[in-house]
C-alpha positions as CSV (number, residue, x, y, z in Angstrom):
1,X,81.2,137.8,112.6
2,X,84.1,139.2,110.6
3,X,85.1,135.5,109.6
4,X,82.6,136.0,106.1
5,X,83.9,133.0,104.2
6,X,83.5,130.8,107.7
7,X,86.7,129.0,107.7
8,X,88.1,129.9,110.6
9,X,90.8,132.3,109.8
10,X,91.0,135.9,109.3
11,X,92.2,137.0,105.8
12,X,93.6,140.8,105.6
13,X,90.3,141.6,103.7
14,X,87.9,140.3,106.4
15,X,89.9,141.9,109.0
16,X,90.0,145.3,106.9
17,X,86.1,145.2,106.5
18,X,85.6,144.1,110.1
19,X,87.6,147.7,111.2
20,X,86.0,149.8,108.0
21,X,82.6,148.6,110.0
22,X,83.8,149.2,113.6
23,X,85.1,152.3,112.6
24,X,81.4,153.3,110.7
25,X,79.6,152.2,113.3
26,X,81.6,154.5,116.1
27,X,81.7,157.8,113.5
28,X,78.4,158.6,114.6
29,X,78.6,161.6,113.0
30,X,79.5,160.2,109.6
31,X,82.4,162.8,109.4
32,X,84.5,159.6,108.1
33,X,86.7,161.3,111.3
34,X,86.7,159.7,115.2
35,X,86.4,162.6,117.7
36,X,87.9,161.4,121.2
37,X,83.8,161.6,122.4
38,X,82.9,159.0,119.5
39,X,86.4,156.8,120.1
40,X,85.6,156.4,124.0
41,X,81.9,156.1,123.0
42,X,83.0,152.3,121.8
43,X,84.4,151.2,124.7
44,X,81.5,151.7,127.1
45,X,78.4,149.8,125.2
């Protein structure tokens, strides 16, 4: 999924888009800040 070119390898950009949309998706309340509620939140689905 964060592989976006497909080649195999992780680039520095794919990684840092790959966190920037892990770290969007847990900020459920688009604060652009992870309360501990939120940050545990991720590791439970």
């Amino acid at each position: 999924m964060a592989d976006l070119n497909g080649d195999g390898d992780l680039s520095g950009e794919e990684a840092g888009r790959f966190a920037q949309m892990r770290f969007e998706g847990l900020d459920t309340n688009h604060d652009e800040q992870l309360d501990l509620p939120e940050f545990q939140s991720g590791f439970r689905r």
